[in-house]
N, CA, C and O atoms as CSV, one atom per row, in Angstrom:
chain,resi,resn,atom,element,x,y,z
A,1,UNK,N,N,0.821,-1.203,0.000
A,1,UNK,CA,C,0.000,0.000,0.000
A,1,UNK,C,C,0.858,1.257,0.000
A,1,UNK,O,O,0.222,2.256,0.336
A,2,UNK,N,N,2.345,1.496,-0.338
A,2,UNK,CA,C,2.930,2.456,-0.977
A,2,UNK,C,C,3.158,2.848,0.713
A,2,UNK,O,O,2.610,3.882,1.094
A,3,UNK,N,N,3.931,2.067,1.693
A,3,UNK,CA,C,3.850,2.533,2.966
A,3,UNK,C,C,5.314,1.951,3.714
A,3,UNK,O,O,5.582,0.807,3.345
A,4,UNK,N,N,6.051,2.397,4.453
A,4,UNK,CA,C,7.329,2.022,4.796
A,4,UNK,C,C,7.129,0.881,6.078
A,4,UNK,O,O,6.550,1.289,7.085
A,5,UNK,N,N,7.502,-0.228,6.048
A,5,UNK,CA,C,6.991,-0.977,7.166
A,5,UNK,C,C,8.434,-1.317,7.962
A,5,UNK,O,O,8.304,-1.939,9.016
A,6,UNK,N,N,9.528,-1.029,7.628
A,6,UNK,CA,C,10.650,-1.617,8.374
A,6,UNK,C,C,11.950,-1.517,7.522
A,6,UNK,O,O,12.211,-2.015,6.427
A,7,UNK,N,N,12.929,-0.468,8.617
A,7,UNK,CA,C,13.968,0.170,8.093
A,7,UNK,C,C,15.204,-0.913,8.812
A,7,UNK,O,O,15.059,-1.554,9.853
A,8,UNK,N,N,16.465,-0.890,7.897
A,8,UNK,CA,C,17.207,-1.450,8.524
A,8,UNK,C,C,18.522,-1.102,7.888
A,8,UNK,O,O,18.584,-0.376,6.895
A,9,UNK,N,N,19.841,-1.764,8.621
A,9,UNK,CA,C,21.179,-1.423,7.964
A,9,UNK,C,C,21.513,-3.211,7.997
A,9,UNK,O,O,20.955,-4.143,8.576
A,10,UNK,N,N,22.875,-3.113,6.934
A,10,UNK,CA,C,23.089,-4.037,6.934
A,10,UNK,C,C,24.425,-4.472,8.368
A,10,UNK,O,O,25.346,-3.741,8.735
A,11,UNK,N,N,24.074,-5.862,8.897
A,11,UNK,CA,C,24.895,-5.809,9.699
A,11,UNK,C,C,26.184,-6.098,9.345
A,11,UNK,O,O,26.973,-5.963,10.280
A,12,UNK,N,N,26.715,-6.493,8.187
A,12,UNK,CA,C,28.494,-6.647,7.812
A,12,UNK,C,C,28.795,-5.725,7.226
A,12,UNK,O,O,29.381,-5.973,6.172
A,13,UNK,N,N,28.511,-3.843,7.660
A,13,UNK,CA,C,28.775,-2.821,7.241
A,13,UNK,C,C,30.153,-2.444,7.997
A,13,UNK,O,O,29.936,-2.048,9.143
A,14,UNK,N,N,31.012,-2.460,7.770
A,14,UNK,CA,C,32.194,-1.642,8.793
A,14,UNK,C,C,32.171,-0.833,9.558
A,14,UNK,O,O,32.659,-0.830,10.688
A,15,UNK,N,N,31.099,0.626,8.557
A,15,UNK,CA,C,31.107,1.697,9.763
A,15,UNK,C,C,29.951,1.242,10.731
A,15,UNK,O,O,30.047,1.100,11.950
A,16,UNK,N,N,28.739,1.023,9.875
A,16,UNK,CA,C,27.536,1.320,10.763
A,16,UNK,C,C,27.352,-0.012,11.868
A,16,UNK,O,O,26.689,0.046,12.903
A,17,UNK,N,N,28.144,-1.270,11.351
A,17,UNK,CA,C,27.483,-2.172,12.094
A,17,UNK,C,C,26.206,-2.818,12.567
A,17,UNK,O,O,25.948,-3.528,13.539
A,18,UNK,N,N,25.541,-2.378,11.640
A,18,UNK,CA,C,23.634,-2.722,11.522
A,18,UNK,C,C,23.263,-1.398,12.335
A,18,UNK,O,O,22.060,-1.341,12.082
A,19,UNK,N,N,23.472,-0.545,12.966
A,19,UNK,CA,C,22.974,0.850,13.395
A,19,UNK,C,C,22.446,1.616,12.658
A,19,UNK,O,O,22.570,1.271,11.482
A,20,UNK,N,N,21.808,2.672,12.830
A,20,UNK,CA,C,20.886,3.455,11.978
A,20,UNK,C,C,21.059,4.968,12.833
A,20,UNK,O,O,21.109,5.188,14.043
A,21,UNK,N,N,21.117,5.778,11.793
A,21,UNK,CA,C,21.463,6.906,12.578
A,21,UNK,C,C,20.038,7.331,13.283
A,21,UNK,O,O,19.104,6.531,13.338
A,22,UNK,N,N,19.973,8.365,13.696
A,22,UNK,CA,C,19.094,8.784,14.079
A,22,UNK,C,C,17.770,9.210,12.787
A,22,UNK,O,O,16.655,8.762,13.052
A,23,UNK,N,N,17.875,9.849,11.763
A,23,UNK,CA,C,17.453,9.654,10.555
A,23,UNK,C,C,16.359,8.503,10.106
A,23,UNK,O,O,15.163,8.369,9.848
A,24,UNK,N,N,17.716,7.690,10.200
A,24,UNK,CA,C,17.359,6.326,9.753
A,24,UNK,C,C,16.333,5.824,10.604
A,24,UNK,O,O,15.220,5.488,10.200
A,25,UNK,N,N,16.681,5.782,11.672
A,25,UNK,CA,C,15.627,5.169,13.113
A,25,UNK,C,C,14.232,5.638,13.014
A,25,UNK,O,O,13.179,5.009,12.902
A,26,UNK,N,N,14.589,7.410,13.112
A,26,UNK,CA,C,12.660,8.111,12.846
A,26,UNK,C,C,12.411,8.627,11.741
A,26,UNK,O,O,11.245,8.927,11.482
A,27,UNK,N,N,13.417,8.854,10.836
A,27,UNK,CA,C,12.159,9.557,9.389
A,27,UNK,C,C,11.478,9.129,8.690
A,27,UNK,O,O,10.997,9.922,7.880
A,28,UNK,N,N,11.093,7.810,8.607
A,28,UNK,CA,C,10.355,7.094,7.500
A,28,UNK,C,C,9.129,7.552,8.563
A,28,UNK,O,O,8.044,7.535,7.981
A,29,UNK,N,N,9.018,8.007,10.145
A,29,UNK,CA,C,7.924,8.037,10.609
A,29,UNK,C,C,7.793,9.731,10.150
A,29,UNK,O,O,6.720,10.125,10.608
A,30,UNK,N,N,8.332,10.589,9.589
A,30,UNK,CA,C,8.070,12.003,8.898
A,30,UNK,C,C,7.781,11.507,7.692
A,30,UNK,O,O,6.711,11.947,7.271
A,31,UNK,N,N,8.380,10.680,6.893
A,31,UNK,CA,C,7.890,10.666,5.691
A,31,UNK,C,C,6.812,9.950,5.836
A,31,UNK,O,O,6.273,10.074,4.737
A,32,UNK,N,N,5.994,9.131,6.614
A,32,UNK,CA,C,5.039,8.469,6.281
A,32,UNK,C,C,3.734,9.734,6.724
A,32,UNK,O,O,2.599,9.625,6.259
A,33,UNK,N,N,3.964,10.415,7.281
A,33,UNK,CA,C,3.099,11.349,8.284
A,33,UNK,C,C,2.625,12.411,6.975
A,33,UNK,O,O,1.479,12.821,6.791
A,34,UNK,N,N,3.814,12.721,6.150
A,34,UNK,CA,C,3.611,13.433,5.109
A,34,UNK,C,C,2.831,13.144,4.151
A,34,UNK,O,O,2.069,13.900,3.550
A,35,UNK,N,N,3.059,11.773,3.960
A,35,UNK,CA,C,1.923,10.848,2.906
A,35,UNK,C,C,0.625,11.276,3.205
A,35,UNK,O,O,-0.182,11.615,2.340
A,36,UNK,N,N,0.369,11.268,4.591
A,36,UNK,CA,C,-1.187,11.097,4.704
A,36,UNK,C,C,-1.869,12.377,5.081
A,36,UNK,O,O,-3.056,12.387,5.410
A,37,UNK,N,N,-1.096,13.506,5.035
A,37,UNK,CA,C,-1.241,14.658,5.251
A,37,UNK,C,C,-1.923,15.452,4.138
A,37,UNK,O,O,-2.117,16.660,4.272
């Protein structure tokens, strides 16, 4: 339904180590908020 259900990193990344910045963690919940706005 054109909707983000689950963000992730990969975990055999060097820098990130499967972490997600802060970004990563909450904006798909701004971009989804925007969708329905």
């Amino acid at each position: 339904d054109n909707e983000i259900v689950k963000v992730t990193s990969p975990h055999d990344n060097p820098v990130t180590h499967g972490n997600l910045c802060i970004k990563g963690r909450f904006g798909f919940q701004h971009v989804q908020q925007r969708r329905h706005d």
